[in-house]
N, C-alpha and C positions, 0 to 999 in steps of 0.2 A: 624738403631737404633737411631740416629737422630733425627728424626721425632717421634717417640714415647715418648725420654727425653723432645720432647720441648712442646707436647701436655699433658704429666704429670706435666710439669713445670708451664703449662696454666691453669690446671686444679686446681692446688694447690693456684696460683695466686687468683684464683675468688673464694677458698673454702674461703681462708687468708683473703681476701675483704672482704668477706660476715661478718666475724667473726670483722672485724677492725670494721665496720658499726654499729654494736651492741656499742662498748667499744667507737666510737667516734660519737656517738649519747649521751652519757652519758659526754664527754666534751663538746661537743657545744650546748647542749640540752637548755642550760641557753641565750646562745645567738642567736641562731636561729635552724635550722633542717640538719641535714646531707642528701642530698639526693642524692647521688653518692661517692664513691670512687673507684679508680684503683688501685691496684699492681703489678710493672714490679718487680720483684726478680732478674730477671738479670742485669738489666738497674739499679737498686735500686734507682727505681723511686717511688713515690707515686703520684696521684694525687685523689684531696678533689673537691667534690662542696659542697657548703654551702649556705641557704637560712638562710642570718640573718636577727631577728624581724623587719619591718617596712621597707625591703628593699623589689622591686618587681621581682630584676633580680637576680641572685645565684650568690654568687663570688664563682670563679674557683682558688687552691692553689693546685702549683705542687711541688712537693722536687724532684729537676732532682737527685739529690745526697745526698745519706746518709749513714752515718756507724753507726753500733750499735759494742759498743765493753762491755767488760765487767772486771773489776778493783775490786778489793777487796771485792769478792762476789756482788755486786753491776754490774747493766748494766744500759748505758747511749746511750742515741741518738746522735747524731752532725748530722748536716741538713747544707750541704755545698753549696747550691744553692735551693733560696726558690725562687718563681714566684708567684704572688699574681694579679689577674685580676683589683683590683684598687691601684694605684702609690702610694696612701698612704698609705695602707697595706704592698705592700712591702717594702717601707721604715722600716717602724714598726718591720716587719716581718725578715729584715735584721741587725735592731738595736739590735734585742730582742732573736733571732735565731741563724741566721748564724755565723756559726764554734763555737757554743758554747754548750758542753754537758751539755743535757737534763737528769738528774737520769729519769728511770725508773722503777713503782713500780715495786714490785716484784711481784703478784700479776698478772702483765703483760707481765712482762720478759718473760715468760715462755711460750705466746702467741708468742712472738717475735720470741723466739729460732725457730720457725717452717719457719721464712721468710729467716734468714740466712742460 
């Protein structure tokens, strides 16, 4: 039985991706092109590549850890460990991020509810 939770779990992973690629094509669409993400659901990892304008190599941005919880009808992200392919993103990325809830719209939330 195993084996089947962890292949429906895999499956849900890359339907969840596919769907995240859409919604975050439309935040980085201004600054460059999404052309990859993954979803671990158990690991409650994400990882992004990103081709930003004028750049020729993709930066790679992992969230080893996050929680989505949700507070007075409201739900929020916290991103506990972010990884960013260049040192100064993740500076930025850890000034600007980590351990700090994120509101998410609602709008989205309801995308979300299907990763938790």
């Amino acid at each position: 039985m195993g084996h089947i939770r962890e292949l429906a779990r895999q499956g849900k992973d890359k339907a969840v991706s596919k769907a995240l690629e859409v919604l975050g094509d439309t935040v980085v669409g201004r600054y460059g092109k999404l052309i990859g993400i993954r979803l671990d659901s158990q690991a409650r990892s994400l990882e992004l590549d990103v081709l930003l304008k004028g750049e020729s190599m993709p930066l790679n941005i992992r969230i080893d850890s996050y929680e989505i919880v949700s507070e007075g009808g409201k739900s929020y992200l916290t991103c506990h460990e972010v990884c960013v392919s260049r040192e100064w993103m993740k500076i930025l990325a850890d000034d600007l991020l980590k351990g700090r809830k994120i509101e998410i719209p609602s709008k989205y939330a309801r995308l979300l509810d299907i990763i938790i």
